[in-house]
mmCIF file of the N, C-alpha and C atoms, coordinates in Angstrom:
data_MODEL
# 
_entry.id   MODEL 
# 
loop_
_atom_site.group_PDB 
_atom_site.id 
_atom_site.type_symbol 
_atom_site.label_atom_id 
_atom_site.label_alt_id 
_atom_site.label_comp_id 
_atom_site.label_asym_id 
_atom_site.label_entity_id 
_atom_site.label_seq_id 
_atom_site.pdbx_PDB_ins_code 
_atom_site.Cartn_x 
_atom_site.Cartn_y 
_atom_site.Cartn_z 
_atom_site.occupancy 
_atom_site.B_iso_or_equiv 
_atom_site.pdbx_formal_charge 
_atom_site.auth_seq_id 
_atom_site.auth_comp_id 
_atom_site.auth_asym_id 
_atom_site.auth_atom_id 
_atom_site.pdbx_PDB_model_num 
ATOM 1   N N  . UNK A 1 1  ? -37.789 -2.530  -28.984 1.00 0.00 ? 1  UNK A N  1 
ATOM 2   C CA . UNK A 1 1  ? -37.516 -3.422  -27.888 1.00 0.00 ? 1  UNK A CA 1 
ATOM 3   C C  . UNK A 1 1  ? -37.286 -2.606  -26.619 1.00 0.00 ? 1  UNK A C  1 
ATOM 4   N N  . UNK A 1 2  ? -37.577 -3.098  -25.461 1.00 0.00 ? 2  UNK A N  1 
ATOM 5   C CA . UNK A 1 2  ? -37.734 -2.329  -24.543 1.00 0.00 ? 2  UNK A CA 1 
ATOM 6   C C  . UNK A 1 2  ? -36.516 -2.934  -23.294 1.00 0.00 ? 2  UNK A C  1 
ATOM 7   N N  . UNK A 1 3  ? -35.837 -2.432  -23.628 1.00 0.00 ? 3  UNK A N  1 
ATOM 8   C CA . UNK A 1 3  ? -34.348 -2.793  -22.624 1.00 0.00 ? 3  UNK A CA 1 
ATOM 9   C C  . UNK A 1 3  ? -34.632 -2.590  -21.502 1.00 0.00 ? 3  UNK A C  1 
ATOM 10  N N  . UNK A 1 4  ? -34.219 -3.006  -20.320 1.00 0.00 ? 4  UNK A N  1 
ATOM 11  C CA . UNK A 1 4  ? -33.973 -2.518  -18.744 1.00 0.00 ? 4  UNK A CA 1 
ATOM 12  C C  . UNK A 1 4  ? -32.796 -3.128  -18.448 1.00 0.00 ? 4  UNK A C  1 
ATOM 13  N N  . UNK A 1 5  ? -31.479 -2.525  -17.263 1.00 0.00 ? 5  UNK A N  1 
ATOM 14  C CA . UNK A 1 5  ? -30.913 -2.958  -16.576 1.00 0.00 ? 5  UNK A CA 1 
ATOM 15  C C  . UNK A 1 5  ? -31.158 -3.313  -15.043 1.00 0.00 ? 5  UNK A C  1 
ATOM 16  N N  . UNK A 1 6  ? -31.107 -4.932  -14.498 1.00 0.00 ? 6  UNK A N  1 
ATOM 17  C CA . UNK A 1 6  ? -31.718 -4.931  -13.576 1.00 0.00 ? 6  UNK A CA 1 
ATOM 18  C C  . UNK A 1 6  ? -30.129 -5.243  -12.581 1.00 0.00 ? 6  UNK A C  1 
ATOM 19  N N  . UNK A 1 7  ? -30.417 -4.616  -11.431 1.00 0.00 ? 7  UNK A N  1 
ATOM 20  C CA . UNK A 1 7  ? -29.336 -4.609  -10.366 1.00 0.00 ? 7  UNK A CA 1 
ATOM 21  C C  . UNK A 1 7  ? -29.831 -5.647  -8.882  1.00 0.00 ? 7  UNK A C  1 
ATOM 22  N N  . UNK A 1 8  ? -29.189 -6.498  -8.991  1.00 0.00 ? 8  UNK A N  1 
ATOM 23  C CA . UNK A 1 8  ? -29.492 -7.048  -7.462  1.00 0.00 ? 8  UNK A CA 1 
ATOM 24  C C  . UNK A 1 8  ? -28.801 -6.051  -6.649  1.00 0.00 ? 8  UNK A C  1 
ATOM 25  N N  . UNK A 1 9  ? -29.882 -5.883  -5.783  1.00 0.00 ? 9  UNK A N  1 
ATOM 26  C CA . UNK A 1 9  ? -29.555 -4.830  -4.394  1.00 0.00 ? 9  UNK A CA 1 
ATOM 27  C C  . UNK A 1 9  ? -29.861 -5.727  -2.970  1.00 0.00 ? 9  UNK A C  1 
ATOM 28  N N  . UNK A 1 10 ? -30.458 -6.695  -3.207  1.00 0.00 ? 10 UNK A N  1 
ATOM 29  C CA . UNK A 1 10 ? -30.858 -7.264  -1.599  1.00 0.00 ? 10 UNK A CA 1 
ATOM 30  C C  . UNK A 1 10 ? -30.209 -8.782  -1.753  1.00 0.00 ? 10 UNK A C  1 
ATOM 31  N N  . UNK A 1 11 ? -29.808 -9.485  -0.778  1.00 0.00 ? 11 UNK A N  1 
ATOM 32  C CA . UNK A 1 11 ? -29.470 -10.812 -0.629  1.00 0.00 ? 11 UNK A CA 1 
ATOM 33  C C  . UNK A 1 11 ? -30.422 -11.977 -1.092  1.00 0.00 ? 11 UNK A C  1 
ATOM 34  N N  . UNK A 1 12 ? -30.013 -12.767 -1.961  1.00 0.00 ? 12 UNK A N  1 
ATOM 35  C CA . UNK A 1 12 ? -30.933 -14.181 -1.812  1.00 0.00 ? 12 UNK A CA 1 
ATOM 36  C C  . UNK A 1 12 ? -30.940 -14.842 -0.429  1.00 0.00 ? 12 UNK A C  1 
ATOM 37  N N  . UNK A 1 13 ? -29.819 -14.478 0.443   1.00 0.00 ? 13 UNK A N  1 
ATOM 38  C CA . UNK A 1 13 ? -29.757 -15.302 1.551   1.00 0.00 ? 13 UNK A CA 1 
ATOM 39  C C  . UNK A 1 13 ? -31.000 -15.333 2.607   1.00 0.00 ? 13 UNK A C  1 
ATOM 40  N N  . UNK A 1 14 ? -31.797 -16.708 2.774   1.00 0.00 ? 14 UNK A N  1 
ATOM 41  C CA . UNK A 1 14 ? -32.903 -16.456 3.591   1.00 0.00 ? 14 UNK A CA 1 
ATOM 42  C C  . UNK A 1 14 ? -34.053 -16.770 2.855   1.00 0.00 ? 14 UNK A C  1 
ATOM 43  N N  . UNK A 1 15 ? -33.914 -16.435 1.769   1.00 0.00 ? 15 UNK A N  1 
ATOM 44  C CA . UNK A 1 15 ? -35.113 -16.423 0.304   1.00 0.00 ? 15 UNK A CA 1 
ATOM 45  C C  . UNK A 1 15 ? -35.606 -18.478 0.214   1.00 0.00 ? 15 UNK A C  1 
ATOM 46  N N  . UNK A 1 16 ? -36.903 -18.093 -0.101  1.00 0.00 ? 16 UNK A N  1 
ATOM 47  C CA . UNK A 1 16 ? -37.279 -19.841 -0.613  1.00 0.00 ? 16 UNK A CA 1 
ATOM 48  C C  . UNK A 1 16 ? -36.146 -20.001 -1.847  1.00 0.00 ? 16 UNK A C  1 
ATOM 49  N N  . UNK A 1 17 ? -36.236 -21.271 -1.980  1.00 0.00 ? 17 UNK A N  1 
ATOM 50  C CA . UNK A 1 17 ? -35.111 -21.632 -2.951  1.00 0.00 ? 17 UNK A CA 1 
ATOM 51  C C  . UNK A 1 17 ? -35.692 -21.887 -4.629  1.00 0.00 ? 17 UNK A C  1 
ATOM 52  N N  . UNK A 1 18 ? -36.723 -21.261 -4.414  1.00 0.00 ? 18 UNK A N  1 
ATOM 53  C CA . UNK A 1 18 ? -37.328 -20.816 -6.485  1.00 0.00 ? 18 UNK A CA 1 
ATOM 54  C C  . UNK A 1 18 ? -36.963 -19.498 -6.235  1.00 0.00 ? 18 UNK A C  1 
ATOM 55  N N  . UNK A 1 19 ? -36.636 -18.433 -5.368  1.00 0.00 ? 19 UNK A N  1 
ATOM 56  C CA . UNK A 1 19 ? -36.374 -17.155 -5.565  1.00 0.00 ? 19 UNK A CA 1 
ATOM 57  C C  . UNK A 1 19 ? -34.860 -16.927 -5.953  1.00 0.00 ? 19 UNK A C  1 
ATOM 58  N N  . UNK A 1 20 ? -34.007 -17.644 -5.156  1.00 0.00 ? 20 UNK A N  1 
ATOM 59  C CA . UNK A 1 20 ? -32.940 -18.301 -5.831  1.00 0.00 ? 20 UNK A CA 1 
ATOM 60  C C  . UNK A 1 20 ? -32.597 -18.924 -6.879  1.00 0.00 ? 20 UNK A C  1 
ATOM 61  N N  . UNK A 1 21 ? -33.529 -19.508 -7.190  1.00 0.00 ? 21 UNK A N  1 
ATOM 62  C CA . UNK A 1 21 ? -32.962 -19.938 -8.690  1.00 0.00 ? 21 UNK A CA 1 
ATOM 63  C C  . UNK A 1 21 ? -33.131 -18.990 -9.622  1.00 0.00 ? 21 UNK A C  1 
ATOM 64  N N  . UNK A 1 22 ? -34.488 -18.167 -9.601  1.00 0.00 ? 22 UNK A N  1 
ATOM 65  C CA . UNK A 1 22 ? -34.691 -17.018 -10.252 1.00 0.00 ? 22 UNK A CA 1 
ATOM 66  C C  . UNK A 1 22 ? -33.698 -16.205 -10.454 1.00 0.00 ? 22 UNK A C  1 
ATOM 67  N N  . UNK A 1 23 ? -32.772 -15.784 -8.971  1.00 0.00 ? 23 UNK A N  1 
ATOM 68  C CA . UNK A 1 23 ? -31.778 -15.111 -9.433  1.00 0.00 ? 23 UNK A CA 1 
ATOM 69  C C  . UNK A 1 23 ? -30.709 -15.726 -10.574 1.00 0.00 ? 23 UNK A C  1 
ATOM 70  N N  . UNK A 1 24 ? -30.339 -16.396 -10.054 1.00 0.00 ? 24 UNK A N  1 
ATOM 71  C CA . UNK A 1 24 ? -29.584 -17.524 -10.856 1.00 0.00 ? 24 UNK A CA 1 
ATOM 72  C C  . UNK A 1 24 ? -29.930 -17.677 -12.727 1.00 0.00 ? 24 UNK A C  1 
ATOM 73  N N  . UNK A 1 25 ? -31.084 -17.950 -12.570 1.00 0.00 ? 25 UNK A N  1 
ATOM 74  C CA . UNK A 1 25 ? -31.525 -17.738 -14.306 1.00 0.00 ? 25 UNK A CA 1 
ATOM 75  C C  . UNK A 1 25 ? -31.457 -16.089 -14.638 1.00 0.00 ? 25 UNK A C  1 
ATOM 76  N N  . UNK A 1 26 ? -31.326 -15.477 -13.990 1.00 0.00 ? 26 UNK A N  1 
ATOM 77  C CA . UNK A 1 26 ? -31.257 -13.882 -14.573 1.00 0.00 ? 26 UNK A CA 1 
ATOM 78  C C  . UNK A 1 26 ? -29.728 -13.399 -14.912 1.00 0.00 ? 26 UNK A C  1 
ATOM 79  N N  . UNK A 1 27 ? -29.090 -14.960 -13.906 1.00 0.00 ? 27 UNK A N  1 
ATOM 80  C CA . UNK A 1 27 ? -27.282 -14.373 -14.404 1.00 0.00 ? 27 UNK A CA 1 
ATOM 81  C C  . UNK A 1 27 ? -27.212 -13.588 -13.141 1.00 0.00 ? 27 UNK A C  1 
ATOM 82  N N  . UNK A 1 28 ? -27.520 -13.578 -11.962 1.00 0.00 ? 28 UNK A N  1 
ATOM 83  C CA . UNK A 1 28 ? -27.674 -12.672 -11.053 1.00 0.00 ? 28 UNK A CA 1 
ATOM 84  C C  . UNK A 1 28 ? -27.083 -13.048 -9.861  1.00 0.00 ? 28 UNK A C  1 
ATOM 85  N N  . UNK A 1 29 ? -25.218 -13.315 -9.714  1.00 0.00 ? 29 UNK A N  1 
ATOM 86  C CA . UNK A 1 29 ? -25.049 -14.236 -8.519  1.00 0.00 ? 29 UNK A CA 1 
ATOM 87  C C  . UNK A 1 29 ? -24.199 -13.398 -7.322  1.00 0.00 ? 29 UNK A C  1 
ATOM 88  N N  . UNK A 1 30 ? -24.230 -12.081 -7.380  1.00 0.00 ? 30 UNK A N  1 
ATOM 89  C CA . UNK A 1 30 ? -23.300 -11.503 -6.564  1.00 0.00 ? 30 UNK A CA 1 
ATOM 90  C C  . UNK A 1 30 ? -24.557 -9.759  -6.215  1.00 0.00 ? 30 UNK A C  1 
ATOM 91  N N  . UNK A 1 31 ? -24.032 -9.970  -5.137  1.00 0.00 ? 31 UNK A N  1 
ATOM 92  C CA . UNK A 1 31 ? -24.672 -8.228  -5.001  1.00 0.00 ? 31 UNK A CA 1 
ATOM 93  C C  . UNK A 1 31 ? -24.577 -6.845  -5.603  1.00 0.00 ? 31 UNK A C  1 
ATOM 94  N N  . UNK A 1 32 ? -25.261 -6.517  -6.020  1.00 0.00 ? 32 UNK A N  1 
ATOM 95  C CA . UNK A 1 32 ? -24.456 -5.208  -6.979  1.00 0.00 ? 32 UNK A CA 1 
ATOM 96  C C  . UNK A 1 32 ? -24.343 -5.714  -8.546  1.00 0.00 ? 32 UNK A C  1 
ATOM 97  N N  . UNK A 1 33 ? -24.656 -6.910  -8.603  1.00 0.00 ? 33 UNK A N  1 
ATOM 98  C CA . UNK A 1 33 ? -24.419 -7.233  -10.421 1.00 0.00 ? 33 UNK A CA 1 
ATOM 99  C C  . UNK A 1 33 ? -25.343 -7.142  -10.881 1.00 0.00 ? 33 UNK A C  1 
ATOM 100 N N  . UNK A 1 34 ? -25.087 -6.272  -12.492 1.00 0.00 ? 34 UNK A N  1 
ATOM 101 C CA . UNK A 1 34 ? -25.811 -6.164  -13.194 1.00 0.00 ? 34 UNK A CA 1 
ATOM 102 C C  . UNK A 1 34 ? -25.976 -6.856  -14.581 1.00 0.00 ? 34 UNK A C  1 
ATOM 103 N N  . UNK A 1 35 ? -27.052 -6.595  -14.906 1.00 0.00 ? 35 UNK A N  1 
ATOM 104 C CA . UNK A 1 35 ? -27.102 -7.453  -16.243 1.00 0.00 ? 35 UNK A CA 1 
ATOM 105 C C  . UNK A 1 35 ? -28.573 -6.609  -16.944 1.00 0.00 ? 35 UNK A C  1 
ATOM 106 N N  . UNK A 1 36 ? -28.180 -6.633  -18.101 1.00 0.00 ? 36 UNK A N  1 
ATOM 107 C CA . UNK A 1 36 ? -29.148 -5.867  -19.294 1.00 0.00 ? 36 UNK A CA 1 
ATOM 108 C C  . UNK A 1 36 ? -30.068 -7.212  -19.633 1.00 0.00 ? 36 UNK A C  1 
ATOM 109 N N  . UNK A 1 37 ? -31.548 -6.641  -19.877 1.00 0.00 ? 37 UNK A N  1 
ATOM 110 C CA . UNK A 1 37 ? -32.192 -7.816  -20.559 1.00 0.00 ? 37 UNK A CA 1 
ATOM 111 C C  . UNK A 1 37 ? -33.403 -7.193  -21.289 1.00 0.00 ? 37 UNK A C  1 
ATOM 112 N N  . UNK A 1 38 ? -33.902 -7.957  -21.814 1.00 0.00 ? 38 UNK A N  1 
ATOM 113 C CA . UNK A 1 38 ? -35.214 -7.407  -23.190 1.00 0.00 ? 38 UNK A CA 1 
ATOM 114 C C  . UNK A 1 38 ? -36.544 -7.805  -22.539 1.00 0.00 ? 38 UNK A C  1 
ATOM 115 N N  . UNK A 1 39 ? -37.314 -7.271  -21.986 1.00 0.00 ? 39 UNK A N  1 
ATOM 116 C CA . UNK A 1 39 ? -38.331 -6.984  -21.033 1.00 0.00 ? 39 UNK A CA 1 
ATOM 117 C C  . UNK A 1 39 ? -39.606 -7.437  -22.237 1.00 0.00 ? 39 UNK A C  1 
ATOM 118 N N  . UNK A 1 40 ? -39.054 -7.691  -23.331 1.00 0.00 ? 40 UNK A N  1 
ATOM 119 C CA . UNK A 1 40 ? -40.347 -7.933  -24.583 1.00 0.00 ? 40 UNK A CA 1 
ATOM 120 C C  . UNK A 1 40 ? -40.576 -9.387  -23.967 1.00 0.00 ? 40 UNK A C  1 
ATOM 121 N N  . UNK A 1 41 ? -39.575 -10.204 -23.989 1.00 0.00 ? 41 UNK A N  1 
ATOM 122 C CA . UNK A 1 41 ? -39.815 -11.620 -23.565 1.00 0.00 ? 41 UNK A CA 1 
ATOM 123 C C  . UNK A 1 41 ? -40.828 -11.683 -22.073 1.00 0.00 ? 41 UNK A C  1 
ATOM 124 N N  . UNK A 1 42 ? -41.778 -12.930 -21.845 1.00 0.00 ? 42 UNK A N  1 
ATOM 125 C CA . UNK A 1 42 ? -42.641 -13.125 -21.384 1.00 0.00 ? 42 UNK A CA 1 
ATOM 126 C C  . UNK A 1 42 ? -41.986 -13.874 -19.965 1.00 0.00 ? 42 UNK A C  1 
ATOM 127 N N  . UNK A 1 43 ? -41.131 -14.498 -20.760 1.00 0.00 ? 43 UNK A N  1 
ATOM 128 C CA . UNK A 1 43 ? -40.489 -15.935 -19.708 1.00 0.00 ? 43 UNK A CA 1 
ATOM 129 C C  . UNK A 1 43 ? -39.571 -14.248 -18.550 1.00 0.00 ? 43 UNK A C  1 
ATOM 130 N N  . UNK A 1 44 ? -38.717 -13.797 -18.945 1.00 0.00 ? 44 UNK A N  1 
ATOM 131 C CA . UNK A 1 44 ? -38.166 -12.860 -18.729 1.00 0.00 ? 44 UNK A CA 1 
ATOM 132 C C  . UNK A 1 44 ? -39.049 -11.972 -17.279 1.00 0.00 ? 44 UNK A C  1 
ATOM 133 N N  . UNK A 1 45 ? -39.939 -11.370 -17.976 1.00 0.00 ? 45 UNK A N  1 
ATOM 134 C CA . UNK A 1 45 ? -40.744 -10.135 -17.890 1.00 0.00 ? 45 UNK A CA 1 
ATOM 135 C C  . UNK A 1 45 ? -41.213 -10.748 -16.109 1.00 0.00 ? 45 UNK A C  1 
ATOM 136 N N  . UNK A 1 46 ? -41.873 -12.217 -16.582 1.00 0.00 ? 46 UNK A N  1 
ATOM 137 C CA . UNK A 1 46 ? -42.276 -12.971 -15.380 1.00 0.00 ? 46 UNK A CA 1 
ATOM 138 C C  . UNK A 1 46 ? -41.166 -12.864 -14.195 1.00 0.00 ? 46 UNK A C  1 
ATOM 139 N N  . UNK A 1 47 ? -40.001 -13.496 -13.954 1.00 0.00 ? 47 UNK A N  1 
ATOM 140 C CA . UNK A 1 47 ? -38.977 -13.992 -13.386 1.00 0.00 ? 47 UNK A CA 1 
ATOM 141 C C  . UNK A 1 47 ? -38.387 -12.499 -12.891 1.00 0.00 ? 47 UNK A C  1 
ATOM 142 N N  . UNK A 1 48 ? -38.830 -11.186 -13.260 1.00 0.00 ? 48 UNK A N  1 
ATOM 143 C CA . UNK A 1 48 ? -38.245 -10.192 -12.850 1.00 0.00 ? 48 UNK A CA 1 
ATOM 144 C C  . UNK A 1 48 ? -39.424 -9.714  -11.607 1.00 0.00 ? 48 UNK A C  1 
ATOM 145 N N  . UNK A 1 49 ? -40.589 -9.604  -12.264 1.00 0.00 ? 49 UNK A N  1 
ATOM 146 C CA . UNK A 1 49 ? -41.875 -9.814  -11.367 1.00 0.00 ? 49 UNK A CA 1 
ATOM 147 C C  . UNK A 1 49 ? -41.558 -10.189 -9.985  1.00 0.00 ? 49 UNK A C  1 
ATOM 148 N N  . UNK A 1 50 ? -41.260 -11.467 -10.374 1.00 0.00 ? 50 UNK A N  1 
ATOM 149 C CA . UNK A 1 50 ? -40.792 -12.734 -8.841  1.00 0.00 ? 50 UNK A CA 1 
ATOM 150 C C  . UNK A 1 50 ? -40.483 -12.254 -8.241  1.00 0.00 ? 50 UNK A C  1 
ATOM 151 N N  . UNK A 1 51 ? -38.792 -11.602 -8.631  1.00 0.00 ? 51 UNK A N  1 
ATOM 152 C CA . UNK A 1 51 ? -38.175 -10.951 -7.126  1.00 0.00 ? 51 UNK A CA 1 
ATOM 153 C C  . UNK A 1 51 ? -37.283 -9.633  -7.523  1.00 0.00 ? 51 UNK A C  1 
ATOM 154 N N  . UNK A 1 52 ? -38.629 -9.169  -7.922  1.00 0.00 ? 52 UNK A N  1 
ATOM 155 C CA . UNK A 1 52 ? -38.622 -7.398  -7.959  1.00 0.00 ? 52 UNK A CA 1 
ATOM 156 C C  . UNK A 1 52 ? -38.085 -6.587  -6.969  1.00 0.00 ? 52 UNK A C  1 
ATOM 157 N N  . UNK A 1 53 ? -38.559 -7.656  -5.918  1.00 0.00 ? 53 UNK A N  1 
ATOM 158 C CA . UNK A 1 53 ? -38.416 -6.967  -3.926  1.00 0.00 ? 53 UNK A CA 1 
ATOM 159 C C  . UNK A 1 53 ? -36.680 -7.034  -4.058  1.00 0.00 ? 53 UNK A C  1 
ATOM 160 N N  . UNK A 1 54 ? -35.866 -7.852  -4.412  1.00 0.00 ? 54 UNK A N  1 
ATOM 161 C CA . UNK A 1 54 ? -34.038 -8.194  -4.373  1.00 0.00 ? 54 UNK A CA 1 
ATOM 162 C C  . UNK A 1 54 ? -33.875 -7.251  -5.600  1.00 0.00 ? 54 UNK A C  1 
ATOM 163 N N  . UNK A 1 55 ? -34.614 -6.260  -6.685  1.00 0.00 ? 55 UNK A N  1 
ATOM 164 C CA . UNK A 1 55 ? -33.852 -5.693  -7.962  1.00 0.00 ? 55 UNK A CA 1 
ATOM 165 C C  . UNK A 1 55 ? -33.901 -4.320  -7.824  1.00 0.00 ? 55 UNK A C  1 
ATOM 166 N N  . UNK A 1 56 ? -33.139 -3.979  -8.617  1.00 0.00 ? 56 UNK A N  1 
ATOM 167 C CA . UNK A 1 56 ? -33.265 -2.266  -8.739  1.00 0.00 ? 56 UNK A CA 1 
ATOM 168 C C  . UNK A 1 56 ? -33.487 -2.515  -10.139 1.00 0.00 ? 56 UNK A C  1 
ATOM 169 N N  . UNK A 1 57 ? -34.385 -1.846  -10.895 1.00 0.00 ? 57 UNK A N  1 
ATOM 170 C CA . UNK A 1 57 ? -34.825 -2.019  -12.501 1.00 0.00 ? 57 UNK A CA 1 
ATOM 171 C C  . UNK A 1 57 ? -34.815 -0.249  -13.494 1.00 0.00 ? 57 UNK A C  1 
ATOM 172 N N  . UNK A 1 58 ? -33.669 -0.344  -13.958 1.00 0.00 ? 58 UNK A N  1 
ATOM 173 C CA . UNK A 1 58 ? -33.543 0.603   -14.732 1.00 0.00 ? 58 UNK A CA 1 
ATOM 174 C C  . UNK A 1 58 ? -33.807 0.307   -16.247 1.00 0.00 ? 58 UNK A C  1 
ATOM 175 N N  . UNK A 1 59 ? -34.606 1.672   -17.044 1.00 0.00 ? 59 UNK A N  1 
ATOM 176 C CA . UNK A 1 59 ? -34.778 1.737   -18.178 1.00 0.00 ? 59 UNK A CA 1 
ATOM 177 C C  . UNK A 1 59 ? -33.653 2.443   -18.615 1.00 0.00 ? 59 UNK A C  1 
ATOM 178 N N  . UNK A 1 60 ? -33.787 1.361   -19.942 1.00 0.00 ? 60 UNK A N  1 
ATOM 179 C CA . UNK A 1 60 ? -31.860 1.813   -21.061 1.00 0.00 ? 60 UNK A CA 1 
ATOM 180 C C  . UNK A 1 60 ? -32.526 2.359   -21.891 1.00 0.00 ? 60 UNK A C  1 
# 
């Protein structure tokens, strides 16, 4: 399984409001928070894609 930790680094503020929710489904509601996720999933893999431009994406 292929882990990454992804870090919001940029603001949703300003963003269309599906880029926002995106954050939101990632668990992603404050600046600087992180959260681990399994990059195997498709639904996942997509939604990180989206707003790659707001993440910092580290391999675990």
């Amino acid at each position: 399984m292929k882990k990454v930790r992804i870090t919001q680094v940029r603001s949703g503020i300003g963003r269309p409001q599906d880029q926002k929710d995106t954050l939101v489904a990632l668990r992603l509601r404050k600046m600087n928070q992180s959260v681990e996720v399994d990059m195997e999933n498709p639904c996942i893999a997509g939604m990180v894609e989206k707003v790659k431009h707001l993440l910092k994406i580290e391999e675990i």
